[in-house]
C-alpha positions as CSV (number, residue, x, y, z in Angstrom):
1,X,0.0,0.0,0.0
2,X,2.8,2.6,0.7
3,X,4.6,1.9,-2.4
4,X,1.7,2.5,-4.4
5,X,0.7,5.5,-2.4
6,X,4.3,7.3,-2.6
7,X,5.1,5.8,-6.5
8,X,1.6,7.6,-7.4
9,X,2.2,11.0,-4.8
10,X,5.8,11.3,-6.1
11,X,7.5,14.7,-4.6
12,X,4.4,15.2,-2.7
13,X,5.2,12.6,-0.2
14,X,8.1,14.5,2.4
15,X,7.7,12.2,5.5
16,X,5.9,9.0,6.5
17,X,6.7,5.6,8.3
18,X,6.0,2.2,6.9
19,X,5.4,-0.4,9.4
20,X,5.7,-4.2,8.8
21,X,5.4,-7.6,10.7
22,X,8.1,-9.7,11.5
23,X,9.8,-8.5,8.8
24,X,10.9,-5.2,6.5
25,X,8.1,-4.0,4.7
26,X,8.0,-5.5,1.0
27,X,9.0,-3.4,-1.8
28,X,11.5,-0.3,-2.2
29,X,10.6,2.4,-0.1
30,X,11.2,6.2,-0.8
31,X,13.9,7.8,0.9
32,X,11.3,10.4,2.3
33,X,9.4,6.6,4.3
34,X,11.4,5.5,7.5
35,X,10.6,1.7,7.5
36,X,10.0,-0.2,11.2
37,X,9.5,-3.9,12.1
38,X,6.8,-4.3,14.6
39,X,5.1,-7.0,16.6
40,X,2.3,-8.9,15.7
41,X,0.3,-10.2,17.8
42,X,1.5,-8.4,20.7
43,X,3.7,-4.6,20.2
44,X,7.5,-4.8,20.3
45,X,10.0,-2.1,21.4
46,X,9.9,-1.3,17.1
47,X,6.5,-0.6,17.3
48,X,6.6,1.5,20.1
49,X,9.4,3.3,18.0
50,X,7.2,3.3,15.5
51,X,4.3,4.7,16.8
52,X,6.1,7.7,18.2
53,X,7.5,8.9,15.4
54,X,4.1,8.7,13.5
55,X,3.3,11.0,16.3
56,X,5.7,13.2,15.9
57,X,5.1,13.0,12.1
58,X,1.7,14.2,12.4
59,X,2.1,16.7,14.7
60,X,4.8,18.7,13.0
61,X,2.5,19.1,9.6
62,X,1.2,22.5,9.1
63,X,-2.1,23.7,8.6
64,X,-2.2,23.1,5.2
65,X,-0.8,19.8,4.7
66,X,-2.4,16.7,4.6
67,X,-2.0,13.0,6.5
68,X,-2.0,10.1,4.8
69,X,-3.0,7.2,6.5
70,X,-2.8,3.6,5.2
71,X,-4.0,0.6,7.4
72,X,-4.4,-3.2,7.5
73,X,-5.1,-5.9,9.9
74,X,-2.6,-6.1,12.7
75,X,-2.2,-2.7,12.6
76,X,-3.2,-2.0,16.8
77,X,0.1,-4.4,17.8
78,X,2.3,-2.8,14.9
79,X,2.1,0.7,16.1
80,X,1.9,1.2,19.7
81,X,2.4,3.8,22.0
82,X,1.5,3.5,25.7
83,X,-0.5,6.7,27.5
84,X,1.3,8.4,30.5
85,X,1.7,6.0,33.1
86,X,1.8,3.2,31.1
87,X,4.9,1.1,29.9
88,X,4.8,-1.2,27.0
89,X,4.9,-4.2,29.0
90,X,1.7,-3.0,30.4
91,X,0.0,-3.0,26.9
92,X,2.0,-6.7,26.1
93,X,0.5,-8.0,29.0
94,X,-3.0,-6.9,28.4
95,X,-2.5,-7.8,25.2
96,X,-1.7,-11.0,26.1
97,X,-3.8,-12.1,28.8
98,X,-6.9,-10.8,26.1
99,X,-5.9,-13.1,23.4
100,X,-5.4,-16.1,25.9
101,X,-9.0,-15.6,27.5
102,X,-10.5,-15.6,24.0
103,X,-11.4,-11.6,23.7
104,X,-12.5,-11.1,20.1
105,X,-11.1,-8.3,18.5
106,X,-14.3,-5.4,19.4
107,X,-13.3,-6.3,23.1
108,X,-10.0,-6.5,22.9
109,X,-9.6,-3.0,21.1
110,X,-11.3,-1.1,23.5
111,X,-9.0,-1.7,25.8
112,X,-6.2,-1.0,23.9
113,X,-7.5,2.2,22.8
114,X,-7.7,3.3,26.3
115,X,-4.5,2.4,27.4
116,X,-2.7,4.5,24.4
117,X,-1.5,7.7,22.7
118,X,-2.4,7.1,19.1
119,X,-5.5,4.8,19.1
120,X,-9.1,5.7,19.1
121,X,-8.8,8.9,17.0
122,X,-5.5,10.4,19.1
123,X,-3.4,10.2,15.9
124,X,-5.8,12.2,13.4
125,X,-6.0,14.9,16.5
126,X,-2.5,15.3,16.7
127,X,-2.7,17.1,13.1
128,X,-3.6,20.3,12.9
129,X,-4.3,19.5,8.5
130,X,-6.9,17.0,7.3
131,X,-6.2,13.6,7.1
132,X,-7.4,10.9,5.0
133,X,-7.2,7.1,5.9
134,X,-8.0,3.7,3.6
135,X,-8.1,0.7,5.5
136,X,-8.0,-2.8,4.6
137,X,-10.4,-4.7,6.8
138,X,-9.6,-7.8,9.2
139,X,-12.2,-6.9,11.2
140,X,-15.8,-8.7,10.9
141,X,-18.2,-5.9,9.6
142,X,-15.7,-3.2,8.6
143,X,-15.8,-0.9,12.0
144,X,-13.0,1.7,11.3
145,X,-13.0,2.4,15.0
146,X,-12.1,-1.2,15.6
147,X,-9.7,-1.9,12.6
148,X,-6.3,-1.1,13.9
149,X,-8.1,0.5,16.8
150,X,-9.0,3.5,14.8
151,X,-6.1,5.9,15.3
152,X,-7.7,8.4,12.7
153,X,-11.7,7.5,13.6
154,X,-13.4,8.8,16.9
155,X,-14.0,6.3,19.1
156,X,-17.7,5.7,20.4
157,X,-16.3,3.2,23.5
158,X,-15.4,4.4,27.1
159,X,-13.4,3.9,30.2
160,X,-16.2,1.7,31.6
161,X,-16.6,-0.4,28.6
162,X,-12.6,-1.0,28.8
163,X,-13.1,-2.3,32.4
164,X,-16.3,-4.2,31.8
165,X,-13.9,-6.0,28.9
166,X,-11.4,-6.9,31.9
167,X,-13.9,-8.0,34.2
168,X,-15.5,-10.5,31.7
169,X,-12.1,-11.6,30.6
170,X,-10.1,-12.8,33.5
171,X,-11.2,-10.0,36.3
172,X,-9.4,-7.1,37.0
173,X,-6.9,-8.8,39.5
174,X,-5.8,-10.5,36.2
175,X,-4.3,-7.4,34.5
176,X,-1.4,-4.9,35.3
177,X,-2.0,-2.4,38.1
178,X,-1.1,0.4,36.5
179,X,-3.5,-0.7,33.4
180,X,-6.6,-1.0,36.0
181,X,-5.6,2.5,37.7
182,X,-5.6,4.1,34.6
183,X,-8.9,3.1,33.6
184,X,-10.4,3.3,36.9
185,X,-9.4,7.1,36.4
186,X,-10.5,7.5,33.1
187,X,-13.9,5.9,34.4
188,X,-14.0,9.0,37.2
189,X,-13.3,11.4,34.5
190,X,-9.9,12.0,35.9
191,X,-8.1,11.3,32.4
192,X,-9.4,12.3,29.0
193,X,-11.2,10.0,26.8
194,X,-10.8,9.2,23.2
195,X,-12.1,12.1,21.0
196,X,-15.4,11.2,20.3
197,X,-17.6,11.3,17.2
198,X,-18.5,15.4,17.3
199,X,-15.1,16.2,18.5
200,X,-14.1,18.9,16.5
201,X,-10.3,17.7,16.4
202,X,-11.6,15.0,13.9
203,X,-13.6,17.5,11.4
204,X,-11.2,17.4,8.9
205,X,-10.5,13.5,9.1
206,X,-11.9,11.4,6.4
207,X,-11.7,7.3,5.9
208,X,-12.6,4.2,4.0
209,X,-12.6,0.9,3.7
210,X,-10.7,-0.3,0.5
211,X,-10.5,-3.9,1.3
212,X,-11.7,-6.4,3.1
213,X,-12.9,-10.3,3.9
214,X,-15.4,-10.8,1.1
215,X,-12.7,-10.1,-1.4
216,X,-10.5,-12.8,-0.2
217,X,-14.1,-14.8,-0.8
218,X,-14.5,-13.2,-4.5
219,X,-10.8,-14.7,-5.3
220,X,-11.0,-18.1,-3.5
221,X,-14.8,-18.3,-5.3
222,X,-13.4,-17.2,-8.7
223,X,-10.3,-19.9,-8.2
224,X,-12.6,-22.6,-7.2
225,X,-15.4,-21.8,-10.3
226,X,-12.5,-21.9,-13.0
227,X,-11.3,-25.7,-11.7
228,X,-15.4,-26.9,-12.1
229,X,-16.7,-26.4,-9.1
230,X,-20.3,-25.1,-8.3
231,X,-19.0,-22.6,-5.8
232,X,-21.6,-21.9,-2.6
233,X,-20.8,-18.7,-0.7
234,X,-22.0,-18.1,2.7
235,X,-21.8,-14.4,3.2
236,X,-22.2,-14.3,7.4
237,X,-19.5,-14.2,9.2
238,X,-17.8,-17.3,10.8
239,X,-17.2,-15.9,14.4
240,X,-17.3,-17.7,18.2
241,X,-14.6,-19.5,19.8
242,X,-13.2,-22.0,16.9
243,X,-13.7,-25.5,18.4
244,X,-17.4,-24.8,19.1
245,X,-17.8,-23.4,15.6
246,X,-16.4,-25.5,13.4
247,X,-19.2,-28.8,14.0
248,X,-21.8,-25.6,13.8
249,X,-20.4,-24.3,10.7
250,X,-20.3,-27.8,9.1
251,X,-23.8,-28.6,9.8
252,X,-24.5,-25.3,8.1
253,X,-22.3,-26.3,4.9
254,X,-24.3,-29.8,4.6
255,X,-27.6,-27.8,4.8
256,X,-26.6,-25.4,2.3
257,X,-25.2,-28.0,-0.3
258,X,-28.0,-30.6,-0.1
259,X,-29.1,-30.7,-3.7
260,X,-26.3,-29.1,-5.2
261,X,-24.2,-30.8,-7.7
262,X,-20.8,-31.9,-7.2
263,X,-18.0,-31.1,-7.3
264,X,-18.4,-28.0,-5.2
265,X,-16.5,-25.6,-3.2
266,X,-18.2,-23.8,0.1
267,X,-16.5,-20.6,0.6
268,X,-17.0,-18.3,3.8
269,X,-14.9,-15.8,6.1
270,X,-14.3,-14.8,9.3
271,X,-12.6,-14.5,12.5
272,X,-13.0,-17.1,15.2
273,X,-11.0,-16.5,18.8
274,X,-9.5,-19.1,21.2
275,X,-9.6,-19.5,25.0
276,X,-5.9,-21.0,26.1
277,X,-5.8,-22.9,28.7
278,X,-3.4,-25.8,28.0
279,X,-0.1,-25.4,27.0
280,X,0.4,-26.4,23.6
281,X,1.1,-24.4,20.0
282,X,-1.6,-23.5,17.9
283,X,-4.2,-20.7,16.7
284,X,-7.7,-20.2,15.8
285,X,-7.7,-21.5,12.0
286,X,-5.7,-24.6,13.5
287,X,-8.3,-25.3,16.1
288,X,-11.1,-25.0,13.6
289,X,-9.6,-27.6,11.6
290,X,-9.1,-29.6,14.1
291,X,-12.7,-29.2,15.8
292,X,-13.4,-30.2,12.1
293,X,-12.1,-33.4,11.6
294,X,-14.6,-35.7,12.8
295,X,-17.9,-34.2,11.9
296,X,-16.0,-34.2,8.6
297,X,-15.1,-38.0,9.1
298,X,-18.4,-38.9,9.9
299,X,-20.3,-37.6,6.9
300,X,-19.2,-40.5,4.5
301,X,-18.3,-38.4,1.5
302,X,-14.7,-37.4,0.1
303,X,-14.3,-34.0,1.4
304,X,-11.6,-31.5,2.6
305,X,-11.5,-28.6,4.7
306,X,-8.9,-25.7,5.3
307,X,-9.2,-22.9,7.3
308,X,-6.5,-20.1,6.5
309,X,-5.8,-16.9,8.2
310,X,-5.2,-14.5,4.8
311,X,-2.0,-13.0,6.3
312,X,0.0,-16.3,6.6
313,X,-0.2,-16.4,10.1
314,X,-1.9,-18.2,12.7
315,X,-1.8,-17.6,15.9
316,X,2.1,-17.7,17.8
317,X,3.0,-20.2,15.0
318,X,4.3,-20.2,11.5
319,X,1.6,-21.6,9.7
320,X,-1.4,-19.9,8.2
321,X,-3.5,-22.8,9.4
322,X,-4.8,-26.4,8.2
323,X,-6.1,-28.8,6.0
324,X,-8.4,-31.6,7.0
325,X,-10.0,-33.8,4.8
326,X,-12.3,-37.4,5.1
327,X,-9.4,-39.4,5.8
328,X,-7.1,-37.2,8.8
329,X,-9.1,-39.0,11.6
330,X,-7.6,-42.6,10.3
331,X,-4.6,-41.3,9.3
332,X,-4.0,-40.0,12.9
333,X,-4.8,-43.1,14.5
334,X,-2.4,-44.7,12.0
335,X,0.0,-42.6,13.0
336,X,-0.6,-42.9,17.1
337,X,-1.8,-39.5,17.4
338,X,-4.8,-40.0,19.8
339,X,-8.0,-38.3,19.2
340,X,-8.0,-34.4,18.6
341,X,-10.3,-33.4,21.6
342,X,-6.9,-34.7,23.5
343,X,-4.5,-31.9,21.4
344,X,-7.8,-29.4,21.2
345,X,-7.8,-29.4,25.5
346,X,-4.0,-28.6,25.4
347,X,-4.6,-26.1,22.4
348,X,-1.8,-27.8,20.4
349,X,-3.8,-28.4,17.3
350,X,-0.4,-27.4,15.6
351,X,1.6,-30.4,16.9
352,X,-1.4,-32.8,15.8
353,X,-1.3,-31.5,11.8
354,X,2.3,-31.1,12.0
355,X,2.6,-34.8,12.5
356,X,0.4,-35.5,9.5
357,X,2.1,-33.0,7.1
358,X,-1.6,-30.9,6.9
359,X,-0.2,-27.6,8.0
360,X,-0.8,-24.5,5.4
361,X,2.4,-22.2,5.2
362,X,2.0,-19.7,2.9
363,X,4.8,-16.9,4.6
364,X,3.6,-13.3,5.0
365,X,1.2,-11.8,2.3
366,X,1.4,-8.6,3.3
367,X,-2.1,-8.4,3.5
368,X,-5.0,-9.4,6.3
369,X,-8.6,-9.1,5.8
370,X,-9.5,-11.8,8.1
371,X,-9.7,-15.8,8.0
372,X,-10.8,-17.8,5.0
373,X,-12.8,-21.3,4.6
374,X,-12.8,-23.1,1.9
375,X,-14.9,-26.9,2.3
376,X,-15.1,-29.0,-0.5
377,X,-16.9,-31.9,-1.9
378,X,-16.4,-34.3,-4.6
């Protein structure tokens, strides 16, 4: 996105940062772009860098100039910069104990924009020009106050709903001190909140959604029509914690194909989330398979299943996700593995399809827009 942006903006482009995951940001940047490595799931000590200096950035531009702002999923952990008080282990701590107790991403981002600097609209107010933002979507219905946690969008969540996410997700005792304090305070009007929609610092910030989940649909359903397949798209959203929504999900795909002819290719998106409590490897798409395999067993008919998280990454691993198909449960006795509610308690769904050689790696694709499933039948 950046490369496009400054190849097409030429001279007009003096200053910017580009921000990547695990990784330098593809492509040959303009000298006028300082490039950063960030975190992903959870901020580094880059993307604190980062996020300051897209601060400082913003606030030096005069009047008349304008802010650019590109953004795509994972965007909240790849720029990060902690409100006074705070220290960045506070936010990778939050972070972390969030993701573990299963916080989807509307939760987990109203926390974080609470706890920071340049979330929740504090980046667009920093500029005293307009500012213009396109967003790629990971984020299940296309909130721009939830994608990246809206650094250029006001923010419509509070204090209170911050600490009602805490107490549903662990209890308050469960997080930093400092992270409650400050939103205890915030909750007593003792620290300002995020600019709100109104706020006049946001009058001259403007943004869109360029991209999102049902393209990556459009281009698996376009892939899967040009090999013969009668392609079936379900358009609502696959959400809920993954292991209980896979055997949902596939009792929805059998209702929807009855009747249609074969071969064909199901095709919906999503984001599923993942309570942790053993201590295995994994992520969500993983655990979907996995949930998947014996419903998918027991139907009877050749059929495969993958569930792929469009970035190339899933969860703390280094695959995207899986691959299950009518024949992984007897291959997995074969091989000794035990049955997958054993490696779904432990959430180590990734040691189960690594044994099998059913693990996706794609490597980054410098894009997210959510997770993808693709079912098929022959």
């Amino acid at each position: 996105m950046a490369a496009t942006a400054a190849r097409l903006l030429g001279a007009r482009v003096r200053a910017g940062v580009v921000i990547g995951a695990g990784r330098a940001p593809n492509g040959d940047a303009p000298s006028a772009l300082e490039t950063f490595v960030g975190g992903h799931p959870v901020p580094t000590p880059d993307s604190e860098r980062a996020g300051r200096r897209a601060l400082a950035i913003a606030g030096a531009l005069a009047a008349e100039e304008s802010l650019l702002v590109l953004l795509s999923g994972g965007a909240s952990a790849l720029m990060a910069v902690p409100a006074d008080g705070l220290t960045l282990d506070d936010k990778r701590r939050t972070t972390e104990r969030l993701l573990r107790a299963g916080a989807d991403i509307q939760a987990l981002n109203a926390v974080r924009k609470h706890l920071s600097s340049i979330k929740g609209g504090w980046l667009a107010a920093r500029t005293r020009g307009p500012s213009r933002t396109f967003a790629v979507s990971d984020v299940v219905g296309d909130d721009l106050s939830v994608i990246a946690s809206g650094p250029t969008v006001p923010d419509a969540s509070t204090f209170a709903d911050a600490l009602d996410v805490l107490r549903r997700f662990g209890g308050v005792d469960a997080y930093p001190k400092a992270v409650v304090a400050r939103l205890e305070k915030g909750d007593r009007g003792e620290v300002p909140e995020t600019p709100k929609p109104g706020d006049a610092r946001l009058s001259r910030a403007d943004a869109a959604v360029i991209g999102g989940r049902r393209d990556a649909m459009e281009g698996a359903a376009r892939e899967a029509a040009a090999r013969g397949y009668q392609v079936v798209r379900l358009e609502d959203p696959v959400v809920g914690e993954a292991r209980t929504t896979a055997p949902s999900h596939l009792r929805l795909v059998m209702a929807r194909v009855a009747g249609v002819g074969r071969p064909v290719c199901v095709v919906s998106s999503g984001e599923t989330t993942v309570r942790v409590t053993g201590r295995g490897k994994g992520g969500r798409n993983q655990e979907f398979a996995l949930a998947a395999a014996e419903p998918l067993a027991s139907l009877g008919v050749p059929a495969a299943a993958a569930s792929i998280g469009t970035d190339g990454v899933d969860g703390p691993t280094d695959a995207a996700g899986a691959l299950v198909d009518s024949t992984t449960i007897a291959r997995a006795q074969t091989a000794g593995l035990g049955p997958p509610g054993r490696y779904l308690d432990d959430n180590n769904a990734y040691a189960f399809f690594e044994a099998l050689g059913d693990l996706i790696h794609t490597g980054p694709t410098d894009t997210n827009v959510g997770d993808l499933q693709v079912i098929l039948f022959s």
